[in-house]
N, C-alpha and C positions, 0 to 999 in steps of 0.2 A: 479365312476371314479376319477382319479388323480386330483386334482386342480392345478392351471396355475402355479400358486406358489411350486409349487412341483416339475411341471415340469424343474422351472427355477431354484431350488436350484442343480439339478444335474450336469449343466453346467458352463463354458465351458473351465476348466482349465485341464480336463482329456481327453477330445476331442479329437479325431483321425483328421487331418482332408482328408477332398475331396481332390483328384485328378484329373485335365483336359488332356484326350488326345482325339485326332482326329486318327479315324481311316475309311478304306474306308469298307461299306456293301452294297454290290454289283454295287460295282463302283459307290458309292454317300458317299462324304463325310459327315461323322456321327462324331459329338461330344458328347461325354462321361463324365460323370463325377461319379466316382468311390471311395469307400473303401474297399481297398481287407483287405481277413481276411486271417492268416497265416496258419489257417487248418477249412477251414468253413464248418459246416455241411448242407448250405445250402444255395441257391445264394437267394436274392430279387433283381428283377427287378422292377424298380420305371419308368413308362411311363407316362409321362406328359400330360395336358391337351394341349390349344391351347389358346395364342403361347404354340411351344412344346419349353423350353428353360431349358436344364438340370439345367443350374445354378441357377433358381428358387428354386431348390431341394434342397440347400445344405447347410443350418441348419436344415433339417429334415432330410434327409439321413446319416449326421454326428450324429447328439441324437440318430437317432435307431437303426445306430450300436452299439455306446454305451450302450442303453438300452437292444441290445442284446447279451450283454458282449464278443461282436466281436467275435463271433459265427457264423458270415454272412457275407459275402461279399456281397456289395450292387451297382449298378450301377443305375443309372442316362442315361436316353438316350435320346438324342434332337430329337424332329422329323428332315426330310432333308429339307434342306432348311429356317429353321427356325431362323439360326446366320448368324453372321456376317461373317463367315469363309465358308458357304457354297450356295454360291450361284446358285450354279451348271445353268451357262450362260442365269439365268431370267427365268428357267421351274418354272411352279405350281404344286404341285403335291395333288391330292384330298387322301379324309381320307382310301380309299382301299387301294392304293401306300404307305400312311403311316403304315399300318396295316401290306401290304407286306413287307415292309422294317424292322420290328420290328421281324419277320421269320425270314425275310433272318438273322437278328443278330444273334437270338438264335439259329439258324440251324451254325451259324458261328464259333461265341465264346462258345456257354453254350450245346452244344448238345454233344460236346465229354467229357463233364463231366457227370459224373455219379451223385451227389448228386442234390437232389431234387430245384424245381426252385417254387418259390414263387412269385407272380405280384402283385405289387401294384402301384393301374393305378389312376390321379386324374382328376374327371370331363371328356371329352371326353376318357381320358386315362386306364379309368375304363371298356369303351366300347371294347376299343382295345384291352384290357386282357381278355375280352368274348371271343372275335374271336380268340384272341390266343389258348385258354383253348381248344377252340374246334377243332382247330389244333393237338396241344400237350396234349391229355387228359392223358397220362400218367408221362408223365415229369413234370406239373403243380402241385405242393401238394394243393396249397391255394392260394385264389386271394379275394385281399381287393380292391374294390372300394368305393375311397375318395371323397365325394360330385361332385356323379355319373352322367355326363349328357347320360342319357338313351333313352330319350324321348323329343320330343318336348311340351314346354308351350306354348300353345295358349294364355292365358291370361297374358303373358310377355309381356310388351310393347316394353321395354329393347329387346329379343326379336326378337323382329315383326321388331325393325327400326334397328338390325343387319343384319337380310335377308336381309333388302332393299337397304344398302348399298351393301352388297357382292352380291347381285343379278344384280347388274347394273354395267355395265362395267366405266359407266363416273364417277361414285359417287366410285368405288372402287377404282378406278385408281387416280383420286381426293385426296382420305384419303390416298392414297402409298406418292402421293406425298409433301403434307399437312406431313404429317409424317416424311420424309427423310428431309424437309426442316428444322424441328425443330432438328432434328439429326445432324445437320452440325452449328449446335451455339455451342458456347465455354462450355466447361464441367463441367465446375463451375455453369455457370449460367441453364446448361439444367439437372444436377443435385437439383440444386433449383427448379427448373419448377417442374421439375416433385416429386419430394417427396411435394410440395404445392397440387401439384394436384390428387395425389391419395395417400396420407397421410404422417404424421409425423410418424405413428409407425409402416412405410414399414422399413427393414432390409436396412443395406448397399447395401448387396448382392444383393436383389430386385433392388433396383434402379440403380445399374451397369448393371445389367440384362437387363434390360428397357435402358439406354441410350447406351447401347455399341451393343444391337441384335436388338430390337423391333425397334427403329427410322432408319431406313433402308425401303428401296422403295420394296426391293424384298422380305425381311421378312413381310411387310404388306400387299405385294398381295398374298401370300400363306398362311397366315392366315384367308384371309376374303377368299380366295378359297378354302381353307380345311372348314371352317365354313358352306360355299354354299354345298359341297358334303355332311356337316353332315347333314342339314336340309335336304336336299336332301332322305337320307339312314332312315331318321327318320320320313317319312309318313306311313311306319309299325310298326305293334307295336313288344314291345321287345320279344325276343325269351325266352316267360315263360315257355315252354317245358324244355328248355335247364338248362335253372335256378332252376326249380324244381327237374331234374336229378342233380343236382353238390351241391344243396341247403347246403350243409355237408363241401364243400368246398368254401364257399363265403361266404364273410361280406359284408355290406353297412354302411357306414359313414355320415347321412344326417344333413346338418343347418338348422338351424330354418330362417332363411330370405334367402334363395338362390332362384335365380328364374332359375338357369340352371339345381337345384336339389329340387323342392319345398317339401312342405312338404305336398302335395296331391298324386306326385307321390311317397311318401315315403308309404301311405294309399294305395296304389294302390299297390306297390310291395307286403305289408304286407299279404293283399288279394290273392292275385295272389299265390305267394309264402308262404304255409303254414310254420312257422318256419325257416324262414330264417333269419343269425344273420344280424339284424338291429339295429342300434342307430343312437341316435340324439344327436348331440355335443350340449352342452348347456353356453358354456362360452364365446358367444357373438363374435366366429371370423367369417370370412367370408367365401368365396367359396375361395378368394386368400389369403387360409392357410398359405403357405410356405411361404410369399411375409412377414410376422412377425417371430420377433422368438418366439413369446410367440405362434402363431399360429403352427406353425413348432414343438416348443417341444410338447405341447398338441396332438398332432393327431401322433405324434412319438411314445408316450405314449401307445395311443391309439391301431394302432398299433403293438407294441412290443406287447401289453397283450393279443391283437387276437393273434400273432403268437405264442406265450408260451403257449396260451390253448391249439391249436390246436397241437404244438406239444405233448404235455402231453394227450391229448386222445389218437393220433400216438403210441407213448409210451405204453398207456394203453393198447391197441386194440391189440399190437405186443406183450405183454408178457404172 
C-alpha cells in the first residue's frame, strides 16, 4: 500500500472541493455533502459512523474523487438529527430509523439513475451499507467497510462505560447537557478546548465539525440514543450467511488498536468468511480517520484502489 507521504504529495492544489446542501428525505431534514462528477460512471455513497456528521467526510471525499479522476460522483450524508440544522423538535431516532432514512435517500435521489451505486460506510456506517446491500442487491456494485463496528467488544472497557452512560436516562441527559454547556463558550476559546483535547493533528474541518454539530444538547441525545439501539441490534451475531453470499462484493478496512473494530473481530471475520477482501491499515491512524488529513488521504487511497480493482475484474468478466 501507498505510504502517508504519497498520499499527501497528491494534494491539495487540484482539489475539487465539497459541497453543503440541506435537503428534505422523507420529511427530515438531511444534510449532504457532495462532489458531483460532470459524467460519472458511478455514484459512491459515503455513510458515516456515529456522530453521523457529513462534514467529518470531507478531505476524504474530496482525495477520492480525485483519486478517481472524477469519475464519480460522491456524496456524504449526515445521519437525522445529528447537526446543528436538524433538530427535528428534540425526536431521537435509533439506528433502524437511520438505516431507514438512508432508503428512503437512495430510493429519492439515486434510484432514477441508472449507473451503478457503490457504499462506503465508516464504523457503524459500514453496518448500514449491509442492510442497504440487502435492500438494493442489484443497484449496489460494491461496499467498503471502513474500521467496521460489526459486533460488540466485551472486552472494551471504553465500551462497557458507553452503554452505561447511553443506557441511563440521568447520566445521558447529564452528558447532553454537560455538552451544550461547553458549546455556548466563545469560539476561540472552545476551538482551543477541543483540538487540546482530542489532538493537535485533528483537521480544521474536524474541529468545526465538533464545535458547530456535536456541542448541541439534541445532537448528543441522538448519539448516545443511536449508540443504545446499536448495542441493542448487536446481542446477534453478524449476518455470515449474507457476507459469504456478496463475499465478491465487500472489503473490510481494520486498525490495529480499534476497540469498535478489534483486531480479534478481524480473525473472526477471516474465519467466518472464507476470502473476504480484508486488510489492516498499518500507518498508525485511528478509528477517527477522516477527523486527519493524513488519515483521510491514506484510507482515500485505500479505497480508490479497492474500487479500480473491482472495476477492472467488472471490465474483465464483461468482455
Amino acid at each position: 500500500m501507498a505510504s502517508m507521504e504519497d498520499g499527501e504529495a497528491l494534494l491539495p492544489l487540484r482539489r475539487k472541493l465539497a459541497s453543503s446542501r440541506i435537503c428534505l428525505v422523507s420529511g427530515f431534514s438531511t444534510e449532504l455533502l457532495e462532489v458531483r462528477s460532470e459524467a460519472p460512471a458511478f455514484h459512491v455513497l459515503v455513510i458515516p459512523g456515529n456522530p453521523g456528521i457529513a462534514l467529518f467526510y470531507k478531505e476524504f471525499i474530496e482525495a477520492l474523487y480525485q483519486l478517481l479522476d472524477g469519475n464519480a460522483s460522491i456524496t456524504a450524508i449526515s445521519h437525522i438529527s445529528h447537526s446543528r440544522k436538524d433538530r427535528e423538535r428534540g425526536r431521537r431516532f435509533s439506528l433502524q430509523e437511520q438505516i431507514d432514512h438512508k432508503l428512503d435517500f437512495i430510493n429519492q435521489e439515486l434510484r432514477i439513475s441508472e449507473i451503478p451505486l457503490i457504499l462506503v460506510g465508516h464504523s457503524i456506517g459500514a453496518y448500514i451499507c449491509l442492510e442497504i446491500f440487502k435492500r438494493h442487491p442489484n443497484q449496489v456494485m460494491f461496499v467498503v467497510g471502513l474500521y467496521p463496528f460489526l459486533a460488540l467488544n466485551r472486552d472494551s472497557l471504553t465500551q462497557t462505560i458507553i452503554r452505561i452512560i447511553a443506557g441511563s436516562t440521568f447520566l445521558n441527559v447529564s452528558a447532553s447537557y454537560l455538552v451544550s454547556l461547553l458549546g455556548s463558550f466563545p469560539v476561540r476559546f472552545l476551538r482551543t478546548l477541543v483540538r487540546k483535547l482530542l489532538g493537535k493533528s485533528w483537521s480544521t474541518t474536524a474541529v468545526d465539525a465538533v464545535c458547530d454539530n456535536i456541542l448541541q444538547y439534541h445532537t448528543m441525545r441522538n448519539v448516545l440514543y443511536m449508540v443504545l439501539t446499536e448495542f441493542a441490534e448487536f446481542t446477534e451475531e453478524p449476518d455470515w450467511e449474507f457476507m459469504r453470499d456478496k463475499k465478491n462484493q465487500l472489503a473490510l478496512l481494520f486498525g490495529t488498536d480499534d476497540h469498535w473494530a478489534p483486531l480479534s473481530f478481524f480473525k473472526l471475520v477471516s474465519e467466518k468468511v472464507l476470502d473476504l477482501d480484508l486488510s489492516i491499515e498499518m500507518e498508525g491512524h485511528t478509528h477517527a480517520f477522516s477527523c486527519t488529513e493524513a488519515g483521510s488521504l491514506w484510507v482515500a487511497r485505500h479505497v480508490a484502489a479497492l474500487i479500480s480493482d473491482k472495476l477492472k475484474i467488472q471490465l474483465n468478466a464483461n468482455s
